[in-house]
C-alpha positions as CSV (number, residue, x, y, z in Angstrom):
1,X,27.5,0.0,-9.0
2,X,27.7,-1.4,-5.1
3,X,26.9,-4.8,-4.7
4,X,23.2,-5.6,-3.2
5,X,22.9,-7.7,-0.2
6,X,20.1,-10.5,0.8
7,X,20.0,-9.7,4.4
8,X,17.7,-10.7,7.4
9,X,16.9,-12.6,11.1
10,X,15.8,-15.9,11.5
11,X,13.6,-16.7,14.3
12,X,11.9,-19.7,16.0
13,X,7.7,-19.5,16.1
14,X,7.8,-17.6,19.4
15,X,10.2,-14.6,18.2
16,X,13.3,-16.0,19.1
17,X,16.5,-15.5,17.3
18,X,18.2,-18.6,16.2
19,X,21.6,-18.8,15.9
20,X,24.1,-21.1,14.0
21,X,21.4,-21.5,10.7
22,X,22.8,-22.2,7.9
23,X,21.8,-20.2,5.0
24,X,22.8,-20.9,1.5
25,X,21.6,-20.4,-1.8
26,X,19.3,-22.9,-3.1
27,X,19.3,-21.2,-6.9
28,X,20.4,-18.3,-8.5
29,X,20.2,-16.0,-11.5
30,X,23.7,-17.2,-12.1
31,X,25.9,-19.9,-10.9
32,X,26.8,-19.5,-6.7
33,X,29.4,-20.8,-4.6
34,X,28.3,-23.8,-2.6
35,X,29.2,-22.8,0.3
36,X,26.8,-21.5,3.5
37,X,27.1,-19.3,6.4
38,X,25.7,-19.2,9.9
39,X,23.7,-16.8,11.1
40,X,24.8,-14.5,13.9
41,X,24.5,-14.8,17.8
42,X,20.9,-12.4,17.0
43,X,20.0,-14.9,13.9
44,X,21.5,-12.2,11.6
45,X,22.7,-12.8,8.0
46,X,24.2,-11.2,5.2
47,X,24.5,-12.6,1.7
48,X,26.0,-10.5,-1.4
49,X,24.1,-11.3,-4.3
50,X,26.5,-10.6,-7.5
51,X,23.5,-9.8,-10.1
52,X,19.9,-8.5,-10.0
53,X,17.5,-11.2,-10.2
54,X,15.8,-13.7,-8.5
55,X,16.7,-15.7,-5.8
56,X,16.5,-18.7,-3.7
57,X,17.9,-19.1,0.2
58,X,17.7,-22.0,2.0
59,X,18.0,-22.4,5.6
60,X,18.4,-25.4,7.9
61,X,19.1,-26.4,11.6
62,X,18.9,-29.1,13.3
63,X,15.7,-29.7,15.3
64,X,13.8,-27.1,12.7
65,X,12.2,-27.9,9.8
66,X,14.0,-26.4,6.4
67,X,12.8,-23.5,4.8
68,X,13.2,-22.0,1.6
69,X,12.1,-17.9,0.8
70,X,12.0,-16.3,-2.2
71,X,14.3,-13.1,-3.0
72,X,14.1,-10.5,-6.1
73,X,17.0,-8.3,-6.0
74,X,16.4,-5.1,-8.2
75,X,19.4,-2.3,-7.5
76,X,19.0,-2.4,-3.7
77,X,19.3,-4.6,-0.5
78,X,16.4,-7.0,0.4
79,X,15.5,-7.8,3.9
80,X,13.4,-11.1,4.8
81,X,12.4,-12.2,8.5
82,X,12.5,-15.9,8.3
83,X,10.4,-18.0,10.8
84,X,11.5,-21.7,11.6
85,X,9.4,-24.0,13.2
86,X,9.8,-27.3,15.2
């Protein structure tokens, strides 16, 4: 079976892609590494999810107020647009 991802771009209120988010998982079908990544020079990320289930992301910059989103991984990928705001 291939792995699913939890992928997507995060964005400031006017459509901006925000760079340098960190994006970690806030809870888990089962227990996560707590570690986080940055998102990409075009607010890109890409998390592996090991199981199906449901999931929690969390992502926080300085200046921008944190956000969590909500993520239910069947047997395929799952894209999310993420807005931040001031």
């Amino acid at each position: 079976m291939t792995q699913a991802l939890i992928r997507g771009v995060v964005h400031d209120a006017q459509g901006n892609p925000l760079a340098a988010v960190s994006v970690f998982y806030s809870a888990a079908p089962v227990p996560t590494p707590e570690i986080a990544l940055l998102t990409d020079s075009h607010g890109g990320f890409v998390l592996a999810a090991p199981v199906t289930g449901d999931y929690e992301l969390t992502f926080t910059k300085d200046g921008y107020k944190t956000r969590t989103a909500r993520a239910n991984v069947a047997t395929s990928s799952v894209t999310l647009q993420i807005t931040l705001d001031r």
